[in-house]
C-alpha positions in Angstrom: 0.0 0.0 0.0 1.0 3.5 -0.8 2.1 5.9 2.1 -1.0 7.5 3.6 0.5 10.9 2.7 0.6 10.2 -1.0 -2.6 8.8 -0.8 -4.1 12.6 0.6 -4.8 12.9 -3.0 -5.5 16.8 -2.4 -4.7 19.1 0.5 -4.6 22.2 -1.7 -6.4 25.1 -2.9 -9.8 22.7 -3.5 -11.4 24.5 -0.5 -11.4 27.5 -2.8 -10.6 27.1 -6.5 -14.8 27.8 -6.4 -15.8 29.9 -3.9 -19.2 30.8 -2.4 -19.2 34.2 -0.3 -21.8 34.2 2.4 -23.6 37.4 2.0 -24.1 40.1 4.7 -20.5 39.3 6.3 -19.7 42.9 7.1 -15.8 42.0 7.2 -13.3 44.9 6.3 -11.4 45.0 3.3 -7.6 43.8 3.5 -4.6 44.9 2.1 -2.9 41.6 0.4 -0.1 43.4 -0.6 0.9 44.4 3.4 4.0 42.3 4.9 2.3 40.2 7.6 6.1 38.6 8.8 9.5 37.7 7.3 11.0 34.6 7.0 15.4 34.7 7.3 14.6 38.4 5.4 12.2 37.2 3.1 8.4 39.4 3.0 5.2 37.0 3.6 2.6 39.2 1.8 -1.1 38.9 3.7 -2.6 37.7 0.3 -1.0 34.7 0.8 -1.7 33.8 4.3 -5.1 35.0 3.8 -5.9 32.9 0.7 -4.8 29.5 2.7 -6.6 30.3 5.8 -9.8 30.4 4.0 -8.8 27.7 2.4 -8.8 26.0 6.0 -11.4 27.8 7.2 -13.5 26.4 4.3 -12.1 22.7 5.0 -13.0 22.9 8.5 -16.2 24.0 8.2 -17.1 21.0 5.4 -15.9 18.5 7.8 -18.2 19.3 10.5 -21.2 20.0 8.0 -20.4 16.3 6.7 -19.8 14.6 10.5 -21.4 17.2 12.8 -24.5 18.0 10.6 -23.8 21.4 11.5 -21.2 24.4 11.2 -22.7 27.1 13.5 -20.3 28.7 16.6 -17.5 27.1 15.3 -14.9 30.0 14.8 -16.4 32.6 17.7 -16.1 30.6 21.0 -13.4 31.4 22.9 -10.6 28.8 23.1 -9.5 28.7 26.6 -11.2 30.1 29.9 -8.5 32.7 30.8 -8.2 34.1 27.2 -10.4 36.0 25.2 -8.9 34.4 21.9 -11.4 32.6 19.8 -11.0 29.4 17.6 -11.1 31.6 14.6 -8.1 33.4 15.7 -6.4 30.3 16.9 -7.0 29.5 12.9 -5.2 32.2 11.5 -1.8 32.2 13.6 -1.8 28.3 12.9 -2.4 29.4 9.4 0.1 32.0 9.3 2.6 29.6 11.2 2.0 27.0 7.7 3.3 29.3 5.6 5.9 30.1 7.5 7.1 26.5 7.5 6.3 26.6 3.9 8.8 29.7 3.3 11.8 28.0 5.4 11.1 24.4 3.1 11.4 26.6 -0.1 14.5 27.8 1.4 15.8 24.4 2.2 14.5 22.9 -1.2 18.4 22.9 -3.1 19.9 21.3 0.1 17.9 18.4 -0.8 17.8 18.8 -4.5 14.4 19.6 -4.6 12.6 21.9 -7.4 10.0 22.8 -9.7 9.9 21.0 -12.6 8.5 22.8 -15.4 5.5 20.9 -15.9 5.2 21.9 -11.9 5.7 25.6 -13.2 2.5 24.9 -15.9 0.6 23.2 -14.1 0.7 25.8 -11.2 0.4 28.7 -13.9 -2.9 27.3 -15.1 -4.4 26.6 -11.9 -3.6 30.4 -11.2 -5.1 31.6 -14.3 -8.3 29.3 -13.9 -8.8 30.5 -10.2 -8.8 33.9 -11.1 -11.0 33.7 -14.0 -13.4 31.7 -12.0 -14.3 33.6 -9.2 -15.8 37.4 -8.9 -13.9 40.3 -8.2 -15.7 40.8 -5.0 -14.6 37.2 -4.1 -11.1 38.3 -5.0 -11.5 41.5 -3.2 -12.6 39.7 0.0 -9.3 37.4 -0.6 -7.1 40.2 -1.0 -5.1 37.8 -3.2 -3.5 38.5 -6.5 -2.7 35.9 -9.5 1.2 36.3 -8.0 0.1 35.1 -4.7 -2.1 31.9 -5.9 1.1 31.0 -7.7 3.1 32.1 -4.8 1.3 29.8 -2.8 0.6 26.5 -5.1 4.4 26.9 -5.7 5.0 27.1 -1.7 3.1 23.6 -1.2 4.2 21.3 -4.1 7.7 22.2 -2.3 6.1 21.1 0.7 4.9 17.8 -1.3 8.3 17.1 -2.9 10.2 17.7 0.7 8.1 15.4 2.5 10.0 12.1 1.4 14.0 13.6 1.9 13.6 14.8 4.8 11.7 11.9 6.5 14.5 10.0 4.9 17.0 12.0 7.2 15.1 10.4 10.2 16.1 6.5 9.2 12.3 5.6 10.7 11.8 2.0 11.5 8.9 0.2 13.3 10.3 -2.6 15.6 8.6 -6.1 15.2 7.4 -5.5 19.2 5.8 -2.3 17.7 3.9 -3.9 14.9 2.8 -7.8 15.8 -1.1 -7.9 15.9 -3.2 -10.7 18.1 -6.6 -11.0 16.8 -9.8 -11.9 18.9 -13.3 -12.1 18.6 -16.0 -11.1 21.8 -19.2 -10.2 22.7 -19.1 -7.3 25.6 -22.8 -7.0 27.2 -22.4 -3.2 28.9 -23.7 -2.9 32.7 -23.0 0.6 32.8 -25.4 3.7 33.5 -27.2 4.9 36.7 -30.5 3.5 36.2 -29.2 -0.5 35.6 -30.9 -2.5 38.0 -29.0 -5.6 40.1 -31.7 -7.8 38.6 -30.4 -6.6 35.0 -27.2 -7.2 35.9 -28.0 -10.5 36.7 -30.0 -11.0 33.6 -26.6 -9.8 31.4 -24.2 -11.6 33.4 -26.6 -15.1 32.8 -26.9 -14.1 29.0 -23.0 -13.5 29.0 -22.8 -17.0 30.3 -25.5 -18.6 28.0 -22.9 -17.4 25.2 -19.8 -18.7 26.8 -21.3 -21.8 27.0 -22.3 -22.3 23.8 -18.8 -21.1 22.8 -17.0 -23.7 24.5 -19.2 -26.7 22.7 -17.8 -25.5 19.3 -14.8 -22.8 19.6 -14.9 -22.4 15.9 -18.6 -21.4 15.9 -19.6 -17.8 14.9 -20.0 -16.1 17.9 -21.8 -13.2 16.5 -24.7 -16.0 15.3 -24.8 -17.4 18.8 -24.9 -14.0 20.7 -27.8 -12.8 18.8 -29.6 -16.2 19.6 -29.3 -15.3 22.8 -30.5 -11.8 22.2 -31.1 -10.5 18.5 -29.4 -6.8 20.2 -26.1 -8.4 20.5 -23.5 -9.4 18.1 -19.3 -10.1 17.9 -16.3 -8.1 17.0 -12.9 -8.7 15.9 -10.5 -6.7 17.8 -6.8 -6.5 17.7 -3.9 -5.5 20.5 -0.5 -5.0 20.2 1.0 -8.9 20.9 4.0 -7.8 22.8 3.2 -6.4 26.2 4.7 -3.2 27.0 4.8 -1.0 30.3 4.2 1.6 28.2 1.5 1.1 25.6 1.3 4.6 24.1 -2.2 5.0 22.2 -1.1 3.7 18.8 -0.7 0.1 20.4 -4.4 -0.2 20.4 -4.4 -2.4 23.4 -5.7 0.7 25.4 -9.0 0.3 23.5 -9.7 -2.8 25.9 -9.9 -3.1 29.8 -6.6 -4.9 31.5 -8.9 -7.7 32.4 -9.6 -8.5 29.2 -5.9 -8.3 27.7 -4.7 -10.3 30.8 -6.9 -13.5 29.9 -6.3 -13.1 26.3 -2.7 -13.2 26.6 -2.8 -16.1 28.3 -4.7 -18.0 25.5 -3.4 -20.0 22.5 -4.9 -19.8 18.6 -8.5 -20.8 18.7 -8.8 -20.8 22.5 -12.4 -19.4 24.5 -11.4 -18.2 27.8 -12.9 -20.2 30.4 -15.1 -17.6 32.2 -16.5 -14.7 31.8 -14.0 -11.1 32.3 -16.3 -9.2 34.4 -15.6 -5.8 34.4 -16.7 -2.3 35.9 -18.5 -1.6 32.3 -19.9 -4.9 31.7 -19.3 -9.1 30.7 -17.1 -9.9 28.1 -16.8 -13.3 26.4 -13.9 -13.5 24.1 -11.9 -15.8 21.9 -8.3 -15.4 20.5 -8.5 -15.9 16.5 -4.5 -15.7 16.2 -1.5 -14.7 18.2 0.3 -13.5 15.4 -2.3 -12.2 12.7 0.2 -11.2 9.5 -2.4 -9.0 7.6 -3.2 -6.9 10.9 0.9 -6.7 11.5 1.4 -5.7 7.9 -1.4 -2.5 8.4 -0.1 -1.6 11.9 3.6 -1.3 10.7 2.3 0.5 7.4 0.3 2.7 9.9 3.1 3.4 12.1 5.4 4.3 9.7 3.4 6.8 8.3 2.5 8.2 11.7 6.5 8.3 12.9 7.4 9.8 9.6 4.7 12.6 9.6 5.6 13.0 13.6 9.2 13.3 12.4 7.9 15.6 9.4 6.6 18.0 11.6 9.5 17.7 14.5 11.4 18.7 12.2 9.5 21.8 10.1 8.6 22.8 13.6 12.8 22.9 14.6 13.5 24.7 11.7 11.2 27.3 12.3 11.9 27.7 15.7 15.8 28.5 14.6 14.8 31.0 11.5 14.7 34.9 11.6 10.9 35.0 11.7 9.2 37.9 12.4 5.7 38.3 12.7 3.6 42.3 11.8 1.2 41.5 14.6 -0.8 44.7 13.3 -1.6 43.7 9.7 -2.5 39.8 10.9 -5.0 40.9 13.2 -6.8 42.8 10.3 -7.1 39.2 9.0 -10.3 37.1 10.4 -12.0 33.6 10.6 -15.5 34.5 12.1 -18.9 32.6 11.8 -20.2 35.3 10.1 -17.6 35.3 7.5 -17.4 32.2 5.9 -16.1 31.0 2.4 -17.3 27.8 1.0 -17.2 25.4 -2.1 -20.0 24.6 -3.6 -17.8 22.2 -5.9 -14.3 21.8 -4.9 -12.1 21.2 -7.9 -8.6 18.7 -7.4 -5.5 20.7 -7.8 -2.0 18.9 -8.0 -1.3 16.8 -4.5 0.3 18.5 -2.0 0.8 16.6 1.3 1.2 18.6 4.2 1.1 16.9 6.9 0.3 19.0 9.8 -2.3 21.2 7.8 -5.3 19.2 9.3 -3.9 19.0 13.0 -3.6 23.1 12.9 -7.1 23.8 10.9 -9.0 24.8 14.3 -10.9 23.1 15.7 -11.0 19.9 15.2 -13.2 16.8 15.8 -11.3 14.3 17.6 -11.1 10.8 15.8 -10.2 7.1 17.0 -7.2 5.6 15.9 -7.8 2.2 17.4 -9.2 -0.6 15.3 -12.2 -0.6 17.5 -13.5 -0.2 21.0 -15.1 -2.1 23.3 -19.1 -1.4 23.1 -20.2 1.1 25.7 -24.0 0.2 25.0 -25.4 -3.2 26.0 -27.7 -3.0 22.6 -24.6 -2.6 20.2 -21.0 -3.1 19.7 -18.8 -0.2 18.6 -16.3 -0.9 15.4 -13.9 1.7 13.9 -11.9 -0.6 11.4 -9.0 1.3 10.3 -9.5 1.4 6.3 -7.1 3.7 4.1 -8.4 4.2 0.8 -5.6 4.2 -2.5 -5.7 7.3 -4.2 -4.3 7.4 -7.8 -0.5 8.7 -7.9 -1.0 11.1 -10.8 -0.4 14.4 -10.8 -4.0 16.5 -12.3 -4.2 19.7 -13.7 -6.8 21.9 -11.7 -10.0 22.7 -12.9 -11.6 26.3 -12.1 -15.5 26.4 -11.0 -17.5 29.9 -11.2 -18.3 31.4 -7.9 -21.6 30.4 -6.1 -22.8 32.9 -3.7 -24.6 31.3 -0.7 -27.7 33.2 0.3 
């Protein structure tokens, strides 16, 4: 499989190659052409940094439209107790800090042999051209970007893109066999928890927990999910998967954190094929379990795929984040707080358009805020009606580089 970061077939100008301007926003005109900070001497014009925070802005917002169902009081609240800053200003020195990180890679590019190709130089040219052609003047006005500064910033992340891989090089990232071995195991987990559960209930769970084990242990290769929901049609078995090697110090990409000690201490104690004896009781509810296989190769081939990726874009962003931290950088604090993300102003793509893949890996940590997400393969059911199951699934994404395509300007009314 690919590396996930190739695979984010587009984090680019898509949020606004076709822009819809929400009407009565009331924001005041910027001035793109303003320094907002210098890089080792080098001017950041606000044109820039203002075209990709609505480009965050916009990516942010889609994401909770999609998962949330709604975008309302995102950017307004306030981020912290003890601070008046909001979210939406949050956004925009996260943004801000991007391209700074983009302006020290461009910098770096020749000590890694990295450039633009001219096909790079065409493709970025065209993608200019289209987005300017595409959307209104007011858009544009609101933007405060010129053609130079589109270009400025495509250019700014296919560096980015074409950096990733040398410079994760540099780190010589492995992922230890103790890191990546998978154990597989299938259960049924009957939840006990919430105020209002009767003793009597309990009892009723704990019998039905026991109605499955027993059935379980006359045919270990049975499906367990078939025999749970014999026992009651609301139930039904997962696979699960935990780190094989036990550590001291599981850290949260182990996935063995997903599952209470009680369970992970009979399950390593079982061979292939084995039903523990009894049911785990614990403070949530009864488990019944079964180990499929000790070492599962598929599930150790996706962990150490998934690990590398995650160490590498860890080491990515160590390092972007070091290099900044020793550059000349010098932030107009002035002209970036004429800059703003607000709920009332809000840029949005009816259509989002690909433009050539540019991985950057920390963009979608620092577009705030963000929902948080599980990384384990699944957890443990928390409801006694369902189980819970979060497979991790990356999709492939084609490698080739597109030329972007421009769509006319919606305004959202």
């Amino acid at each position: 499989m690919k590396k996930m970061v190739k695979r984010t077939a587009v984090v680019t100008l898509a949020g606004v190659m076709s822009v819809g301007m929400l009407s009565g926003c009331g924001s005041k005109t910027l001035d793109g052409t303003k320094t907002v900070a210098t890089v080792d001497g080098t001017d950041i014009p606000l044109g820039v940094v203002s075209l990709y925070a609505r480009e965050q802005q916009q990516q942010t917002t889609t994401m909770y439209l999609n998962y949330m169902g709604s975008a309302d009081n995102i950017w307004d609240q306030t981020a912290g107790d003890d601070s008046d800053e909001t979210y939406g200003d949050q956004a925009v020195t996260s943004s801000l800090e991007s391209v700074e990180k983009m302006y020290i890679l461009k910098e770096k590019a020749a000590d890694y042999n990295v450039e633009l190709t001219d096909d790079d130089e065409a493709a970025i040219a065209d993608a200019a051209s289209q987005f300017m052609a595409a959307n209104s003047e007011e858009t544009i006005k609101e933007l405060a970007v010129t053609e130079d500064q589109v270009k400025t910033l495509l250019e700014l992340q296919t560096i980015q893109k074409k950096m990733y891989d040398p410079v994760v090089a540099e780190g010589k990232i492995t992922v230890s066999d103790d890191e990546a071995n998978q154990t597989t195991f299938t259960y049924v987990s009957i939840s006990t928890s919430g105020d209002d559960i009767t003793d009597e209930e309990k009892k009723t769970k704990k019998e039905q927990a026991q109605e499955i084990l027993d059935k379980m242990k006359e045919d270990p290769t049975a499906d367990m999910s078939e025999i749970a929901k014999g026992v009651d049609d609301s139930y039904s078995a997962v696979q699960g998967n935990f780190t094989t090697k036990e550590s001291k110090d599981e850290d949260k990409d182990s996935g063995s954190e997903a599952y209470p000690d009680e369970v992970l201490k009979v399950l390593r104690g079982l061979k292939d094929g084995e039903v523990a004896d009894n049911i785990i009781e614990t403070d949530t509810g009864y488990y019944v379990v079964r180990l499929d296989k000790i070492n599962d190769e598929d599930a150790t081939a996706s962990k150490r795929e998934s690990l590398q990726n995650s160490k590498e874009s860890t080491y990515f962003t160590d390092t972007t984040a070091k290099w900044l931290d020793e550059a000349d950088v010098k932030a107009v604090k002035k002209v970036l707080k004429t800059l703003k993300i607000t709920d009332k102003h809000t840029f949005m793509a009816p259509t989002p358009t690909p433009v050539p893949e540019t991985p950057t890996p920390e963009v979608t940590e620092e577009a705030t805020p963000t929902p948080e997400t599980e990384k384990v393969t699944e957890t443990p059911a928390a409801e006694d009606t369902e189980t819970t199951e979060t497979p991790v699934a990356e999709e492939e994404a084609a490698e080739t580089t597109e030329t972007p395509e421009a769509t006319p300007t919606e305004a959202a009314k």
